[in-house]
PyMOL commands that place a pseudoatom at each C-alpha (Angstrom):
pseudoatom trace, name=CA, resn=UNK, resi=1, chain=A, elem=C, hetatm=0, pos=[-11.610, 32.075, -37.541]
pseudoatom trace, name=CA, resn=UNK, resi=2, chain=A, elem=C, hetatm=0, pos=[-13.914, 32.700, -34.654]
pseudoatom trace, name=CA, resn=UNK, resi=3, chain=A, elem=C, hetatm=0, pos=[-17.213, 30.851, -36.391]
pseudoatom trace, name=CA, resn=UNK, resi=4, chain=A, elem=C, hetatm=0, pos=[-14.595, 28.004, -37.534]
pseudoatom trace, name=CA, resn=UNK, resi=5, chain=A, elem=C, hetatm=0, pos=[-13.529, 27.031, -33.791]
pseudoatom trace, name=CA, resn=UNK, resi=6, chain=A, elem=C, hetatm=0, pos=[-16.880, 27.762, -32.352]
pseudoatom trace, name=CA, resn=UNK, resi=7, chain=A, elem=C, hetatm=0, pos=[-18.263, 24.949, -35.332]
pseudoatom trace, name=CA, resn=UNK, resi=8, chain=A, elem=C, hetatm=0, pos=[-15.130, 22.671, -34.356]
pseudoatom trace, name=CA, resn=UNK, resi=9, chain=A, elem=C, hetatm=0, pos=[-16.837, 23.076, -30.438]
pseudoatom trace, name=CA, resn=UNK, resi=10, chain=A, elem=C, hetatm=0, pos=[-19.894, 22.036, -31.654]
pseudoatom trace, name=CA, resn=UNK, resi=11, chain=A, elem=C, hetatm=0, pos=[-19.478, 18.947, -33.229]
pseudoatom trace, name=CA, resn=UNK, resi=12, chain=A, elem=C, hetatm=0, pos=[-17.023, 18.021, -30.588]
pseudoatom trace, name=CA, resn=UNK, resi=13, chain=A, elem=C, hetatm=0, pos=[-19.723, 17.989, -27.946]
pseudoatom trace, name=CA, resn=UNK, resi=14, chain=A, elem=C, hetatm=0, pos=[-21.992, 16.171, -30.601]
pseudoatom trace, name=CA, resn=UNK, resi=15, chain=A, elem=C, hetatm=0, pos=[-19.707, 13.028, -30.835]
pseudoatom trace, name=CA, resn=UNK, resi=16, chain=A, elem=C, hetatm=0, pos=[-18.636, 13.303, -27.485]
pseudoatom trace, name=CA, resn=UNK, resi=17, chain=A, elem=C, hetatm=0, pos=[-22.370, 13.082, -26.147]
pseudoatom trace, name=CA, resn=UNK, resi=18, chain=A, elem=C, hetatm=0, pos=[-23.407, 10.924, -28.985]
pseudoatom trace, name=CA, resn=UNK, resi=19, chain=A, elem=C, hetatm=0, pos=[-20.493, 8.656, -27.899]
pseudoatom trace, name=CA, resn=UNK, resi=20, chain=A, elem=C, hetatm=0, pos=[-21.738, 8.880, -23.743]
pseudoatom trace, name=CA, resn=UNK, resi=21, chain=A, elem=C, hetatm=0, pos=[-24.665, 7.999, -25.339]
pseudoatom trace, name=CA, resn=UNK, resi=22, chain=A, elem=C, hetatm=0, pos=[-23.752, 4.612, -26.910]
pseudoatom trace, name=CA, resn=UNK, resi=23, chain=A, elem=C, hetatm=0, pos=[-21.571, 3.878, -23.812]
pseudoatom trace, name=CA, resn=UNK, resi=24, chain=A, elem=C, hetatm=0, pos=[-24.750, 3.622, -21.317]
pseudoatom trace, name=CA, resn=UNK, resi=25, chain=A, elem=C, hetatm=0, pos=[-27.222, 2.684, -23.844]
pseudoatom trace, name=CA, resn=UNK, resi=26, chain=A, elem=C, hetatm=0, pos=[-25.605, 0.334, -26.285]
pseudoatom trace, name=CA, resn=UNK, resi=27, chain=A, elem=C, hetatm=0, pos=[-25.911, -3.618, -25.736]
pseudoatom trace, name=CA, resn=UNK, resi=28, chain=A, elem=C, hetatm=0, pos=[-23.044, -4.637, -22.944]
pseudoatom trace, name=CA, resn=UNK, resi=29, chain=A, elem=C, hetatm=0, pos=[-23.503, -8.491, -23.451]
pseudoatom trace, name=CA, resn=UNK, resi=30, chain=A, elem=C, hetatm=0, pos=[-19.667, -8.340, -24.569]
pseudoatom trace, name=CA, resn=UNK, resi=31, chain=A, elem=C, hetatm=0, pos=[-18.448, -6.443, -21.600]
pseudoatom trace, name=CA, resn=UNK, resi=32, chain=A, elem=C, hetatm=0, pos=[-20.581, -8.536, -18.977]
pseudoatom trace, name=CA, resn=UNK, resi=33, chain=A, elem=C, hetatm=0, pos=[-19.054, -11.939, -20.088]
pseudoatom trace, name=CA, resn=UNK, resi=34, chain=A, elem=C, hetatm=0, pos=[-16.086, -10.086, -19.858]
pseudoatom trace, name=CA, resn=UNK, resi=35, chain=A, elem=C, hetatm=0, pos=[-16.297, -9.132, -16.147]
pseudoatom trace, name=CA, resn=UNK, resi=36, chain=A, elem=C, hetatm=0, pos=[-17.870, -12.748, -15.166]
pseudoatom trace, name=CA, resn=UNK, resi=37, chain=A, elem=C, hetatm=0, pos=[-14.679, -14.053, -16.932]
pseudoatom trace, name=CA, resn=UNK, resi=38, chain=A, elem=C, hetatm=0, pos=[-12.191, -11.637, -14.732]
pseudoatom trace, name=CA, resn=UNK, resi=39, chain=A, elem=C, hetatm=0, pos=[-14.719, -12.898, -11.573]
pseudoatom trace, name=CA, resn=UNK, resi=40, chain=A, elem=C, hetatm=0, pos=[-14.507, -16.273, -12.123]
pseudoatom trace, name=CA, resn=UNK, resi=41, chain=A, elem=C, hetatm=0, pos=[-10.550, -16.421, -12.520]
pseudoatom trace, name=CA, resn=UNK, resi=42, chain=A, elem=C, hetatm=0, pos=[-10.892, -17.201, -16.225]
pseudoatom trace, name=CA, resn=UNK, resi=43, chain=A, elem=C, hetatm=0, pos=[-12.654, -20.201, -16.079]
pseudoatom trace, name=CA, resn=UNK, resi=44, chain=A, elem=C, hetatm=0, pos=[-15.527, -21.555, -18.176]
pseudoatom trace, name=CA, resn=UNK, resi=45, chain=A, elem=C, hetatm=0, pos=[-18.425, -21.555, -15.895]
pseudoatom trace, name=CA, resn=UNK, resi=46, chain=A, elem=C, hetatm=0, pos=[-18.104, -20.472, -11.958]
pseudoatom trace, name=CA, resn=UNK, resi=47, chain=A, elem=C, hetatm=0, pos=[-21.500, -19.993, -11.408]
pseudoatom trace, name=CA, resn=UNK, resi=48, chain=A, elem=C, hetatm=0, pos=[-21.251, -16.061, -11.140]
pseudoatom trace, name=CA, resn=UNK, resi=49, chain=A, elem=C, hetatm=0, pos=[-24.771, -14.518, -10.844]
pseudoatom trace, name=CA, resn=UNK, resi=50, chain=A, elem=C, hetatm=0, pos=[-25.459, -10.558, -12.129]
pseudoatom trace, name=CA, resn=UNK, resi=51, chain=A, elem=C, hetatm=0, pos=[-26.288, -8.538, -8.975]
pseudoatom trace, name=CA, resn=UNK, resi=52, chain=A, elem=C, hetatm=0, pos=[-26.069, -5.163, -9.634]
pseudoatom trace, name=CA, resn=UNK, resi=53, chain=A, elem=C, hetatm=0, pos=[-24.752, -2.968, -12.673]
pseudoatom trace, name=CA, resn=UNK, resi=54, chain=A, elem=C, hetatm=0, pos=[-24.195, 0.662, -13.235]
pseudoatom trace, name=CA, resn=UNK, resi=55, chain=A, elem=C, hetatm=0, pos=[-23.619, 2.254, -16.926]
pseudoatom trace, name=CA, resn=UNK, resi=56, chain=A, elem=C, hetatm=0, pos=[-22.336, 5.777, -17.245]
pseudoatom trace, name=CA, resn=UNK, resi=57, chain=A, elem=C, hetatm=0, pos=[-20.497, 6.986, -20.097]
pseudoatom trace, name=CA, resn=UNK, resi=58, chain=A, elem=C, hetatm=0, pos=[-17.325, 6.549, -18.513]
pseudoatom trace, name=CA, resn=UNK, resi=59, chain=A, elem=C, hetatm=0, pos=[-17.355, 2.685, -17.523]
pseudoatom trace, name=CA, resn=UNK, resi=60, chain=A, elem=C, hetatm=0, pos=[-19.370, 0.038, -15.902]
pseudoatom trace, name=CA, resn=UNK, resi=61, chain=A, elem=C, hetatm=0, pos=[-19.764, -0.806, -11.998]
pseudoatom trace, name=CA, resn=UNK, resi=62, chain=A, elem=C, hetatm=0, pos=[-20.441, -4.457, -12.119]
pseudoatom trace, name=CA, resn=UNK, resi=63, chain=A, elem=C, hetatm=0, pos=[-20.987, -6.853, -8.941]
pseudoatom trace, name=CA, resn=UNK, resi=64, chain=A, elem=C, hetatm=0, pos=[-21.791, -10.547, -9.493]
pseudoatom trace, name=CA, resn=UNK, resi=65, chain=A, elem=C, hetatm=0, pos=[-22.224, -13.094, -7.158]
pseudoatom trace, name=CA, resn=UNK, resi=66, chain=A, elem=C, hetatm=0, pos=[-19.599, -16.320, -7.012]
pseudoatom trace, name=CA, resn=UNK, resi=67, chain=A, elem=C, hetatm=0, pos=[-19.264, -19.298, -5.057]
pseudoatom trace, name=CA, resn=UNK, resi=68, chain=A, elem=C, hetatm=0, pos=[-17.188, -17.457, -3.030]
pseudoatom trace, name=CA, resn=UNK, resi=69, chain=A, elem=C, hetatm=0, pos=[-19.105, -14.182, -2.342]
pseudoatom trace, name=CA, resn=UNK, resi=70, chain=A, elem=C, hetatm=0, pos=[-19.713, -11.112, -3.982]
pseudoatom trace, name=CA, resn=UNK, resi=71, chain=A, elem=C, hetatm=0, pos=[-17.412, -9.622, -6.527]
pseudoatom trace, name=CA, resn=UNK, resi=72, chain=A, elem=C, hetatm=0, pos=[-16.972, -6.000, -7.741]
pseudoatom trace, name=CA, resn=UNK, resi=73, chain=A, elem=C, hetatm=0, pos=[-15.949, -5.352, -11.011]
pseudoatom trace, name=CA, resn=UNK, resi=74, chain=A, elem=C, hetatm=0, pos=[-15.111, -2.185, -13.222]
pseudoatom trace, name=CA, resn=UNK, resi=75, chain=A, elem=C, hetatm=0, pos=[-14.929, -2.193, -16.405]
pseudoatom trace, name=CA, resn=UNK, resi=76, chain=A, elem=C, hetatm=0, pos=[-13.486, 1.081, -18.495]
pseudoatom trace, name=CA, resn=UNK, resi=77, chain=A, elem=C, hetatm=0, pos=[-12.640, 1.801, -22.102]
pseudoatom trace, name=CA, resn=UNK, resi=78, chain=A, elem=C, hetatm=0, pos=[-9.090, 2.133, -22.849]
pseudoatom trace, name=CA, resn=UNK, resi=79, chain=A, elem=C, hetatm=0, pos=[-9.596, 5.903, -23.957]
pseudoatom trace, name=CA, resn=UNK, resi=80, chain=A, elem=C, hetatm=0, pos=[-12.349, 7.930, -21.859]
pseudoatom trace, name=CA, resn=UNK, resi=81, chain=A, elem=C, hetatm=0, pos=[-14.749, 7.445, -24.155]
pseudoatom trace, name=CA, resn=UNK, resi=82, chain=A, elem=C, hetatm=0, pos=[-13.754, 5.154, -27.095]
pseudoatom trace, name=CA, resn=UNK, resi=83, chain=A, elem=C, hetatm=0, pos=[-11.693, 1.903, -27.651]
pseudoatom trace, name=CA, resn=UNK, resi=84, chain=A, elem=C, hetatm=0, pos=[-12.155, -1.517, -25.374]
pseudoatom trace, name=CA, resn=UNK, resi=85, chain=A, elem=C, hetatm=0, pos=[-13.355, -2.012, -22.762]
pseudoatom trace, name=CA, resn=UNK, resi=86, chain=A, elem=C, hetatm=0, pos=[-10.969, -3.966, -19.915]
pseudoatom trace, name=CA, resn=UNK, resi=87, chain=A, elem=C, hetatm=0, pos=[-12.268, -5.101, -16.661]
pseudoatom trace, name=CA, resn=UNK, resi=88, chain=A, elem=C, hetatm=0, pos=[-10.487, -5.261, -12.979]
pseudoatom trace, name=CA, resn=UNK, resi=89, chain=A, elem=C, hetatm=0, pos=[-11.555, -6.576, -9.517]
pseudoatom trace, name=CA, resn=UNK, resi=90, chain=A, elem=C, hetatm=0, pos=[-11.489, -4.907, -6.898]
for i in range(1, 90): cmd.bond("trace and resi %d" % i, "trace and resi %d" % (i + 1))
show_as sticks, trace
zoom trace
């Protein structure tokens, strides 16, 4: 029983670092037009600029640059490490 749950441990902390993994290094062009779509108020083209961005496994720390000034975004998956990701200002 012991070797069972210490195998269960280790492949848990394989996908679970395999999936950290994918979350910083995987392409984000999905989840940027995402967060210059929640910037820009929904529409089309505002004219929001990529400033800075910060990947961890956990989410995204996006600020662009509007007409209007400088807007943080973050952008997290619906479950820690898996599912969609959803953006908010703030």
């Amino acid at each position: 029983m012991r070797a069972k749950l210490q195998l269960f441990g280790f492949f848990l902390c394989v996908v679970l670092s395999v999936a950290g993994l994918y979350n910083v290094y995987s392409d984000n062009a999905e989840t940027e037009a995402l967060a210059m779509s929640v910037a820009c108020g929904g529409a089309k083209d505002c004219g929001a600029t990529l400033t800075s961005l910060v990947r961890t496994p956990f989410g995204q720390e996006i600020e662009l640059h509007t007409k209007s000034g400088r807007v943080p975004i973050t952008c997290v998956r619906s479950f820690y490490l898996f599912g969609a990701y959803s953006c908010t200002r703030h």
